[in-house]
Structures are given as C-alpha cells and as structure tokens.
Kinemage of the C-alpha trace (Angstrom):
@kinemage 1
@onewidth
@group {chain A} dominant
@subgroup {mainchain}
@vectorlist {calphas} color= white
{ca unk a 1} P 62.240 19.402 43.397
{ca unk a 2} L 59.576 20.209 40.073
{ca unk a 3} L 61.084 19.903 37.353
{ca unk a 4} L 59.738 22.436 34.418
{ca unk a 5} L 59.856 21.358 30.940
{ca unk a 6} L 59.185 23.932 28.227
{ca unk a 7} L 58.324 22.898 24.736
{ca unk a 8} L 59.770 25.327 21.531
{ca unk a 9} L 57.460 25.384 18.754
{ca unk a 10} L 59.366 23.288 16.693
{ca unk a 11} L 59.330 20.169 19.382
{ca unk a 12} L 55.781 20.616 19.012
{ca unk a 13} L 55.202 20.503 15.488
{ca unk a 14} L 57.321 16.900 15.553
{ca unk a 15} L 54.724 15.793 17.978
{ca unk a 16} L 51.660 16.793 16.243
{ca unk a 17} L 53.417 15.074 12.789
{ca unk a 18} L 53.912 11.906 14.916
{ca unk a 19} L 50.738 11.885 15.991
{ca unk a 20} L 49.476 12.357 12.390
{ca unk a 21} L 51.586 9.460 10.894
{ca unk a 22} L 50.456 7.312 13.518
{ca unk a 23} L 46.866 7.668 12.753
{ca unk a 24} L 47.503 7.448 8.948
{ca unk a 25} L 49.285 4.362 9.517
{ca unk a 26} L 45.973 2.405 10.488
{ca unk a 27} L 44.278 0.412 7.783
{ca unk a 28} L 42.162 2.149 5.608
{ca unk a 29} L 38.323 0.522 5.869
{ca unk a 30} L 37.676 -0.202 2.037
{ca unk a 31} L 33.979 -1.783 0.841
{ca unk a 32} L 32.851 -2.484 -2.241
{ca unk a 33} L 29.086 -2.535 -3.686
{ca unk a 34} L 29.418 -5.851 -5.745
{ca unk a 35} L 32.548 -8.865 -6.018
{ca unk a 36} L 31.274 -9.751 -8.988
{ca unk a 37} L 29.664 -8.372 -11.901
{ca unk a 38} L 28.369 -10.154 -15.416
{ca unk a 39} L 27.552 -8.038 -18.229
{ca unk a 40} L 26.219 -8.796 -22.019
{ca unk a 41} L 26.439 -6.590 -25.218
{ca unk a 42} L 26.719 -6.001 -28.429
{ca unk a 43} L 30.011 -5.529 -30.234
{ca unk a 44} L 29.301 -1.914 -31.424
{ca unk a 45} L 28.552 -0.707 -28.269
{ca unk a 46} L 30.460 0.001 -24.875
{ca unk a 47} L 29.572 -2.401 -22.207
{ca unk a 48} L 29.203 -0.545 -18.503
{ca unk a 49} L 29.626 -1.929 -15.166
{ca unk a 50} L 29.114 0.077 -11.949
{ca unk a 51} L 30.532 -0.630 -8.570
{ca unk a 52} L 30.482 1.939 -5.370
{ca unk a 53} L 33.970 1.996 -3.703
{ca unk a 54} L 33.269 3.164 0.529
{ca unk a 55} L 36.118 4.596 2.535
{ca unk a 56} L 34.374 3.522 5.939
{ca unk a 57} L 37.287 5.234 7.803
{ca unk a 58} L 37.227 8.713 9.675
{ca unk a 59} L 39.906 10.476 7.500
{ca unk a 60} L 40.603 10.825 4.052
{ca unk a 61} L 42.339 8.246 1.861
{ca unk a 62} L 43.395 7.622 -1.465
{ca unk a 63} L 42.963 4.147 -2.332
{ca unk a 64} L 44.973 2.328 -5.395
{ca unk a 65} L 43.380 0.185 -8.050
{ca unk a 66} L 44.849 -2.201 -10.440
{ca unk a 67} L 43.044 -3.933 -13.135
{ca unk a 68} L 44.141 -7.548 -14.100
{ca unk a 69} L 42.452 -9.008 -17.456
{ca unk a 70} L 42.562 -12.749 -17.072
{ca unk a 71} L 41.080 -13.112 -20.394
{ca unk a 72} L 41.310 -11.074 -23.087
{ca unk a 73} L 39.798 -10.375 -26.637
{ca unk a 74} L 41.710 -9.116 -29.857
{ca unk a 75} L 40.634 -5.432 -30.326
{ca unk a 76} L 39.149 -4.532 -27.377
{ca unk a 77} L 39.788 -1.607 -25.333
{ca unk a 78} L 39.247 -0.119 -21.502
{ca unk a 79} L 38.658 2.987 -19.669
{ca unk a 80} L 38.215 2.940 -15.836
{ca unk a 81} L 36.792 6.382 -14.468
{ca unk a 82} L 37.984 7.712 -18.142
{ca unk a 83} L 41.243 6.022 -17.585
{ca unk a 84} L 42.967 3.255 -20.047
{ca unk a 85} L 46.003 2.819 -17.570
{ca unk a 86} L 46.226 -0.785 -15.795
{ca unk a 87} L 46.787 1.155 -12.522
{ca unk a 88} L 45.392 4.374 -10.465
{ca unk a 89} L 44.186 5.901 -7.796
{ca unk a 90} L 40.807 7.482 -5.994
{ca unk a 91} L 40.349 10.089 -3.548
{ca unk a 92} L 37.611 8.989 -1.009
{ca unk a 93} L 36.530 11.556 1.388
{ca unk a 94} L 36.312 10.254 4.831
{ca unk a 95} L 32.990 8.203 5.128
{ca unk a 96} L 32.158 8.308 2.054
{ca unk a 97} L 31.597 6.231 -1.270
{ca unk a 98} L 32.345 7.081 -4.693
{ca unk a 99} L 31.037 5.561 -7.764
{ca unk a 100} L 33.589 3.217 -10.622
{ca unk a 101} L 32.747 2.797 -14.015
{ca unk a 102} L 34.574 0.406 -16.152
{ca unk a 103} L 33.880 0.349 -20.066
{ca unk a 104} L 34.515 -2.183 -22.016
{ca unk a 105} L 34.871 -0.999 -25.768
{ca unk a 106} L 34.532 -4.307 -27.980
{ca unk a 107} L 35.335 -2.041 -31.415
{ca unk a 108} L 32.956 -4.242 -32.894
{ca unk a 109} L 34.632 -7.572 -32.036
{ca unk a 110} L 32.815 -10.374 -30.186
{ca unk a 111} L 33.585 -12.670 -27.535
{ca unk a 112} L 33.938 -13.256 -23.604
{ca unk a 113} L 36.387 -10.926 -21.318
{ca unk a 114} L 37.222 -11.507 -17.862
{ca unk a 115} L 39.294 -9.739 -15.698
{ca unk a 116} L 39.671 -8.018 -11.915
{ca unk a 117} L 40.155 -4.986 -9.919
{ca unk a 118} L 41.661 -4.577 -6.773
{ca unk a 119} L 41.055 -1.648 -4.630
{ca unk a 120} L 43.871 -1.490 -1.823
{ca unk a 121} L 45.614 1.000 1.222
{ca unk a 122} L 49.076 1.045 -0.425
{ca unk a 123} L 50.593 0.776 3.501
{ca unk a 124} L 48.102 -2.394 4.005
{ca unk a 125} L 47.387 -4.055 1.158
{ca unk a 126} L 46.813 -7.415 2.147
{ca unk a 127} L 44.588 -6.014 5.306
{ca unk a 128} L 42.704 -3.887 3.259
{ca unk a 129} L 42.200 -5.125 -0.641
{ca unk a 130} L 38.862 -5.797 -2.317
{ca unk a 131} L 38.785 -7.175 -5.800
{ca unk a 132} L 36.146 -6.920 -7.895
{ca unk a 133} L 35.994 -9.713 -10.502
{ca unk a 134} L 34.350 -9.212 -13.878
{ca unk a 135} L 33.024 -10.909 -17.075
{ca unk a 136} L 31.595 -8.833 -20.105
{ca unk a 137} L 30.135 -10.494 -23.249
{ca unk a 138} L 30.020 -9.236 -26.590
{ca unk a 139} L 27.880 -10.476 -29.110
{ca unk a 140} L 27.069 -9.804 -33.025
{ca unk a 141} L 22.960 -9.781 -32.239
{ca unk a 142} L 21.483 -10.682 -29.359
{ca unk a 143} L 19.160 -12.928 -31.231
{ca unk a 144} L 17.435 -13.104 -34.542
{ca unk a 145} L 13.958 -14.089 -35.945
{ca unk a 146} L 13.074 -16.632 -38.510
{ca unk a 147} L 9.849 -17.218 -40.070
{ca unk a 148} L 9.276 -20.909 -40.173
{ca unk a 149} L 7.068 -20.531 -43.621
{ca unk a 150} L 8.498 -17.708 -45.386
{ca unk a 151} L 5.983 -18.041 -48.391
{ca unk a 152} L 3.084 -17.447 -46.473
{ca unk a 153} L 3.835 -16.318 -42.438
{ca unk a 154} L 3.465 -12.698 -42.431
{ca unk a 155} L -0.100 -12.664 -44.390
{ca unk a 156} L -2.280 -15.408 -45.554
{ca unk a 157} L -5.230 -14.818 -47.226
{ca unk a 158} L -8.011 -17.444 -47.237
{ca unk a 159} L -11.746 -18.361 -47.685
{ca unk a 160} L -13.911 -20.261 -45.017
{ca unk a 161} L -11.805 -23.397 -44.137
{ca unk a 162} L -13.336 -26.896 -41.951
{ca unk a 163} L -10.469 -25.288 -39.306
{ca unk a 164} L -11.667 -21.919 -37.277
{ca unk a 165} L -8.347 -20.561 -36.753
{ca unk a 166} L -4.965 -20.264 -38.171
{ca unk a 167} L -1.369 -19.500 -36.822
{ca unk a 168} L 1.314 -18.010 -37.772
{ca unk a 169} L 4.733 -18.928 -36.804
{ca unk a 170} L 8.393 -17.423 -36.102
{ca unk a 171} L 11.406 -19.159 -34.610
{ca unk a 172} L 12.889 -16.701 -32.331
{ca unk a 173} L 16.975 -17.941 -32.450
{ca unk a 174} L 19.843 -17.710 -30.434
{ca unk a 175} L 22.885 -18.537 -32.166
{ca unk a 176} L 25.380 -16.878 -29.563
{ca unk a 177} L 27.135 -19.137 -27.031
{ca unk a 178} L 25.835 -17.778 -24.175
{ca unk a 179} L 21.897 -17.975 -22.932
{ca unk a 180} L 19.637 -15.387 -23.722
{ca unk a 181} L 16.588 -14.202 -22.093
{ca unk a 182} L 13.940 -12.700 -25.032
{ca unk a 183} L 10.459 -10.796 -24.007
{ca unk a 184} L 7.928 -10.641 -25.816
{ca unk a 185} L 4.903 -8.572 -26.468
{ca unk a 186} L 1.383 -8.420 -28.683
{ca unk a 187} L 1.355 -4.957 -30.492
{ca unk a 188} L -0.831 -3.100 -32.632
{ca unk a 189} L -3.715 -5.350 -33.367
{ca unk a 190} L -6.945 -5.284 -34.477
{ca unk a 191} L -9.667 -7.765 -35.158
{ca unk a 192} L -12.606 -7.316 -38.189
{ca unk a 193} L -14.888 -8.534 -36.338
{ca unk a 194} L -14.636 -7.904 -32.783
{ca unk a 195} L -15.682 -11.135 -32.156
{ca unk a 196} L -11.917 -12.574 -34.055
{ca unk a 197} L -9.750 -14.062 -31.127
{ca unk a 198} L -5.900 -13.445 -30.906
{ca unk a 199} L -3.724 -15.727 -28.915
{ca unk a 200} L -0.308 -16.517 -27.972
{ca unk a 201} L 1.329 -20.163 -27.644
{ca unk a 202} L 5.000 -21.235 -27.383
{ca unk a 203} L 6.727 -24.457 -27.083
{ca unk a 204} L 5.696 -24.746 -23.547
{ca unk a 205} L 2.329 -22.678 -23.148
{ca unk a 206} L -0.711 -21.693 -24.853
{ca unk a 207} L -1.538 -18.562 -23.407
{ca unk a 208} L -5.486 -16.916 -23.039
{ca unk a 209} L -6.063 -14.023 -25.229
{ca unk a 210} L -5.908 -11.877 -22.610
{ca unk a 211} L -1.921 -12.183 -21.792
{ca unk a 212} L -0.064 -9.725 -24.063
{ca unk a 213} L 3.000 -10.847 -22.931
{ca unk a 214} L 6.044 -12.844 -21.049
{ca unk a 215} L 9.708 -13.869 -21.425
{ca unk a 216} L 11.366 -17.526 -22.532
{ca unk a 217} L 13.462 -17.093 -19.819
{ca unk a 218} L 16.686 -18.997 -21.217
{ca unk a 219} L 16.659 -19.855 -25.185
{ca unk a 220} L 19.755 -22.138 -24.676
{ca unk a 221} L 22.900 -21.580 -27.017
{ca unk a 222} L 22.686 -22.256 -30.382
{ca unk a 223} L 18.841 -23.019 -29.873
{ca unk a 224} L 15.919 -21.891 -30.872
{ca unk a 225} L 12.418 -20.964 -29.291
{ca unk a 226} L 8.575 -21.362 -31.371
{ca unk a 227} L 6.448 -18.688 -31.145
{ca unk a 228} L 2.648 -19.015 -32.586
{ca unk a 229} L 0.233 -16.144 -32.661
{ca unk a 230} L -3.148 -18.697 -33.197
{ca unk a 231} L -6.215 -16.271 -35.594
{ca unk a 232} L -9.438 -17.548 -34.151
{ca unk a 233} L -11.365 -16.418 -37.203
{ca unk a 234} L -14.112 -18.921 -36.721
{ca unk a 235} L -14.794 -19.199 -40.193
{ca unk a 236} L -16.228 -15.338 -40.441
{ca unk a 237} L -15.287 -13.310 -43.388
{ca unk a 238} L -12.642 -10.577 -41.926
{ca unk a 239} L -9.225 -9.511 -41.587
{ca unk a 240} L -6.844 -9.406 -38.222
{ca unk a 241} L -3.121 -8.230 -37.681
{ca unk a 242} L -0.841 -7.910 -34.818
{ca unk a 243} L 3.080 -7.079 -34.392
{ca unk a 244} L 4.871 -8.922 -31.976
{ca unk a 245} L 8.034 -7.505 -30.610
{ca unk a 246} L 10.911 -9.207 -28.976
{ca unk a 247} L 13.590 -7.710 -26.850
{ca unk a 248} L 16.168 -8.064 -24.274
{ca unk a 249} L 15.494 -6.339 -21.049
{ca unk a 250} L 18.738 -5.696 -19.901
{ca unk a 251} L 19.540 -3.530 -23.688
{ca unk a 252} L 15.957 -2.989 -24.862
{ca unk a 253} L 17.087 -0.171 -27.210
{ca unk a 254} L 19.352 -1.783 -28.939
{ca unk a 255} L 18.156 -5.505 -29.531
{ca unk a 256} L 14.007 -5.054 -30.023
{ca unk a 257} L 12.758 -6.834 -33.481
{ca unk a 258} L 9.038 -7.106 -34.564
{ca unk a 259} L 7.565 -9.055 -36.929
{ca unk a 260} L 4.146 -7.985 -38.269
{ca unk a 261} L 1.146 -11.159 -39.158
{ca unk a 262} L -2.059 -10.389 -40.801
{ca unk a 263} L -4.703 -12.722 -41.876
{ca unk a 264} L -8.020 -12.359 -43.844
{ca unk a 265} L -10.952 -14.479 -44.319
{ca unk a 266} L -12.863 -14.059 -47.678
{ca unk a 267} L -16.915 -14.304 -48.593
C-alpha cells in the first residue's frame, strides 16, 4: 500500500524556518586586517587607527564588538565608527569586509592608552572572536630643536679665517618617553659663489654634498641627536644659506620645524 502525504502551507513554512535557523546557527567566519595596531600623536589632535573587519561566510551577519581599555588616560575620549558606547554591532554583507575606525580624542592631554576590541558571532563567541589590541600615544611635541650656540648659529658673519669652512649646529631633542623617528631635509639654499660647498654631518655620518637628506631613525627618550650643516667657504669672500627641515613621517603636517643658517665671508 503507498502511502500519500500532503503538506499544508503552513507545515511548509516550519520547514523552510528550520532549515533557515539551522544554517544561521553555523559559526560566522570573522577576519580581521591587523591584531595589533600602535599609533603616535599629538595631544590636540585625534589619533586614527584602521582595521578591515571580513565576514568570510555565505550569508549575512551582524557581528558584535566590545571595546576593553586596559589602560586609560584622564580626559580622553572614544568614538568607534562615530560611536562612544563600549559595545555595538556591524552589519557585514555576506563575503564581504567593512572598514573600523577608532579615534582616540586626547583633549589635549598626553600619555599612553591601551586597550582591545573584540569582534564576535553572539551564538559562537568563543569559535568565532577576533580581538584587536591597541596602543595610542599622545604627546605635547613630537620633538623640538635647540641651537647649541644661540649667539651666533643661525648667521655668522666673518672675514677670511686659517679654517675653510664653518658649521653650524642644532640639537634636534626628544624629550617624550617614547622613541622618535625625525627626517630631515636641505632646503632653500644658495651658495655666492657657486664654487661654496654645503654639507650635512650628524653624530654618526658626514654626508657628501650631494645627499639632501635622511632620517635618525630612533632619537632615544629623553635624548638628543647633533645635526651640523658644515659652509665650505674656502676662505672666498661670499655669503651661503640653507633651511633645514625636520619632520615626522607618520604626521608630517603637524610636527615639521625648520631652522634657517646663513653665513658670509667678508673682503
């Protein structure tokens, strides 16, 4: 005997919902971009880290964040995607990344934040979480410059000397606790006569006229760096300048200092 079963439409929709919940109950596939990011700033600015959160699963998902500071500084603030809540949630197309953007908002304070974020499937969060762990830095100046003979550094005037050069000198400081990286570059010189030679030299290089610039790589905290820019007037009556600059890559806009040296032979 065949026996016939008929289905009413409301057996079926209980089906198709089971099958539904029983694909939404597998983990969601959550990447992140970085596990750890280090930023530096100053004080008066927001500091901005970037990290790309990937739902590497076939459906849609909204995945929950929470943000755990493990150390914290006196005044400052937080927005994550615009938020200031602790806690949240994205919507991640299926296959598909979307970008985070924490600020950190020192309000002019300075000193060294570190905290988390966890990106989790609610259902699975142990299977599934990714934390991000962060540091940000904020500082009063990145560094400063000072000249090591204030009464004659920026110009010196002079007539024909036994020497056939002369240098000028600036102490490029860091007084943060934190290394610093510092560029540096020759700008705006010229040379009465031609013939004049400008040159670089630090505390660990003389450099050939022809290199314009380079980096100290790490002034160490609390430390200072020498930087010389060497006249080779050769005893000949003329006059020379230059304006170094000094920067931090990473916030070039907001940290470059110059410092302009001339120097003149006389008849």
């Amino acid at each position: 005997m065949q026996t016939l079963f008929n289905f009413s439409p409301f057996i079926l929709l209980l089906l198709a919902v089971a099958c539904n919940t029983s694909n939404n109950s597998n983990p969601i596939n959550i990447t992140v971009s970085e596990t750890s990011i280090e930023k530096m700033g100053l004080a008066d600015n927001s500091i901005i880290m970037q990290v790309e959160v990937t739902n590497g699963t076939n459906q849609a998902a909204t995945i929950h964040w929470d943000r755990i500071e493990q150390q914290t500084v006196l005044g400052w603030t937080y927005e994550l995607n615009g938020s200031t809540s602790n806690s949240g949630t994205l919507n991640i197309p299926a296959n598909t990344s979307i970008g985070v953007t924490l600020t950190v908002i020192p309000n002019g304070n300075i000193g060294v934040g570190m905290g988390s974020i966890e990106f989790y499937d609610p259902m699975h969060q142990q299977l599934t979480s990714k934390t991000v762990h962060y540091k940000s830095t904020a500082l009063k100046e990145y560094f400063r410059l000072n000249l090591a003979n204030p009464s004659n550094a920026t110009s010196y005037i002079s007539n024909s000397t036994p020497t056939e050069s002369y240098i000028h000198h600036v102490w490029v400081i860091n007084d943060n606790t934190t290394p610093i990286a510092v560029h540096w570059k020759r700008t705006e010189e010229s040379r009465i006569p031609s013939n004049w030679v400008l040159a670089a030299k630090t505390h660990e290089i003389c450099y050939t006229p022809p290199i314009l610039s380079d980096v100290f790589t790490s002034i160490p905290p609390m430390d200072s760096v020498p930087f010389k820019l060497i006249f080779g007037h050769h005893n000949q009556t003329g006059y020379g300048e230059a304006t170094p600059i000094f920067w931090v890559n990473t916030d070039s806009s907001n940290s470059v200092k110059s410092q302009l040296f001339t120097y003149k032979v006389l008849p």
